[in-house]
C-alpha positions in Angstrom: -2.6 -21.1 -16.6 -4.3 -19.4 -19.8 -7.7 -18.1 -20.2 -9.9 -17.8 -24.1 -11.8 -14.9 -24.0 -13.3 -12.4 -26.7 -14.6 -9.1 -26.0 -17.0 -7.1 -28.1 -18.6 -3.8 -27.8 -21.9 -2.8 -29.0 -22.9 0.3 -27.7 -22.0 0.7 -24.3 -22.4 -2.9 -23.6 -19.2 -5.1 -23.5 -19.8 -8.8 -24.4 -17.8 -10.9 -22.7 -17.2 -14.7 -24.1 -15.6 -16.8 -21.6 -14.5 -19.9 -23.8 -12.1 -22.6 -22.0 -9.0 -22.4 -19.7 -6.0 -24.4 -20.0 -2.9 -25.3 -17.6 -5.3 -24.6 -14.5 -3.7 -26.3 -11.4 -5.2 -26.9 -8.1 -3.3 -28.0 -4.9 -0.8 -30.9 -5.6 -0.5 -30.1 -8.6 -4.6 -32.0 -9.2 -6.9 -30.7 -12.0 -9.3 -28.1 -9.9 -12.8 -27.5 -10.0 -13.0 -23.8 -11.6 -15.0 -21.1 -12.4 -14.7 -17.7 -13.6 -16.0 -14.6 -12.6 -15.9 -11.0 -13.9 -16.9 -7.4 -12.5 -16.1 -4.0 -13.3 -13.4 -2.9 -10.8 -13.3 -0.9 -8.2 -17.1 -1.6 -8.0 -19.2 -0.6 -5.0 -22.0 -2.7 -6.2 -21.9 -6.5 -5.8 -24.8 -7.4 -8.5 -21.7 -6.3 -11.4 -20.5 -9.5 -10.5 -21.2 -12.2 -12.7 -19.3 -15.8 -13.3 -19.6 -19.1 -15.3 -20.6 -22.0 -14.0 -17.8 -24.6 -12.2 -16.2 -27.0 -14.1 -15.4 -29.6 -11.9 -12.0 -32.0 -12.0 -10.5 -30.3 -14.9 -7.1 -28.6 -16.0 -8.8 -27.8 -19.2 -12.0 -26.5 -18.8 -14.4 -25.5 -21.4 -17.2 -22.6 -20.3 -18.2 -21.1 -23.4 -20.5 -18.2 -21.8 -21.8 -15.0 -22.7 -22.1 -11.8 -20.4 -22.9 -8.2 -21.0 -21.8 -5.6 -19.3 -23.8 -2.2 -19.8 -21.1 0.2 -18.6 -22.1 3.9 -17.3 -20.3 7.0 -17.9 -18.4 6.7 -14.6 -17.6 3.1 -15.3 -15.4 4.6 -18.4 -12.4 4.8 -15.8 -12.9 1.3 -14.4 -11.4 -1.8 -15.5 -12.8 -4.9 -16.5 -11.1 -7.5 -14.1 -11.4 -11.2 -15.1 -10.5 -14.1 -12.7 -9.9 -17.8 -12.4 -10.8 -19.9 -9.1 -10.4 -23.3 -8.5 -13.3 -24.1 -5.6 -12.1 -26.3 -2.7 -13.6 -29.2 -3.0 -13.7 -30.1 0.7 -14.4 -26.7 1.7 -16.7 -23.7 0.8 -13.6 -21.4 0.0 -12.3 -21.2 -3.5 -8.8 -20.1 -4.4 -7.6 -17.3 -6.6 -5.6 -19.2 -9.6 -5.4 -16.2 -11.7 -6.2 -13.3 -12.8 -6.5 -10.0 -15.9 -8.2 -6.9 -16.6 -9.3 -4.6 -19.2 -9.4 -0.6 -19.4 -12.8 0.0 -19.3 -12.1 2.9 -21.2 -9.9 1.4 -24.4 -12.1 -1.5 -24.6 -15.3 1.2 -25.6 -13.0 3.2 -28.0 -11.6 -0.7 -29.7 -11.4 -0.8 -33.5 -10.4 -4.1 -33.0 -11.5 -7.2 -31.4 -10.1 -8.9 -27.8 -9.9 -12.1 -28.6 -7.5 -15.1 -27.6 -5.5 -16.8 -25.0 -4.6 -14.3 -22.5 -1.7 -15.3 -19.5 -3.9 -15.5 -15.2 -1.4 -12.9 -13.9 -0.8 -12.8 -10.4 -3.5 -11.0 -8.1 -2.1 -7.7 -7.9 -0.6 -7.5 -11.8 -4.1 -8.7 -13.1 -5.9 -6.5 -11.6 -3.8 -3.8 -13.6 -2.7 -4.9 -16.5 -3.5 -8.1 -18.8 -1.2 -10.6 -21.3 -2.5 -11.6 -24.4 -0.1 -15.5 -25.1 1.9 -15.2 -28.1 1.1 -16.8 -30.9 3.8 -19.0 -32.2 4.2 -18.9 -35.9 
């Protein structure tokens, strides 16, 4: 799957746009019920967490949120981590589709925007790296 995002700074507060997902797949291959949620990483303090609401029976669903991240001096060698679940519908559990982060760090010292499809890595290359798509000419 591939996640729209932008990122802006102002300050030392990152916007974060969460715009639409596409490609999302849940179990057999059905369109998932999915949200997104975002924190700074490693974080020791649960209220960093923020996510979108769930869109419900969709491959291609559209959030288009806005958060703000204030980010403290010992955030700076954090990383913003971004990820994609698709909620169980049965169940209370959600499933990790996919996943991306951010150097805290680069993002505050950016000249230019984030902004665009980015690849949902795996759990443990998303949480150290992300993938911006390609665009095809």
């Amino acid at each position: 799957g591939q996640l729209k995002l932008s990122i802006e700074v102002q300050g030392r507060i990152l916007m974060l746009h969460v715009m639409e997902a596409k490609g999302l797949m849940g179990k057999e291959y059905r369109p998932c019920d999915s949200y997104v949620k975002m924190s700074i990483v490693p974080d020791t303090d649960w209220k960093c967490r923020q996510k979108t609401k769930t869109v419900p029976d969709s491959k291609n669903p559209v959030f288009h949120e806005h958060f703000l991240f204030p980010v403290q001096e010992e955030d700076e060698q954090k990383r913003l981590l971004v990820t994609v679940w698709n909620r169980e519908r049965n169940s209370r559990q959600s499933k990790l589709i996919g996943c991306m982060s951010f150097g805290v760090k680069s993002l505050l010292t950016l000249d230019k925007e984030i902004s665009g499809w980015y690849y949902l890595l795996g759990e443990d290359l998303g949480r150290t790296k992300h993938l911006k798509v390609a665009m095809r000419r």
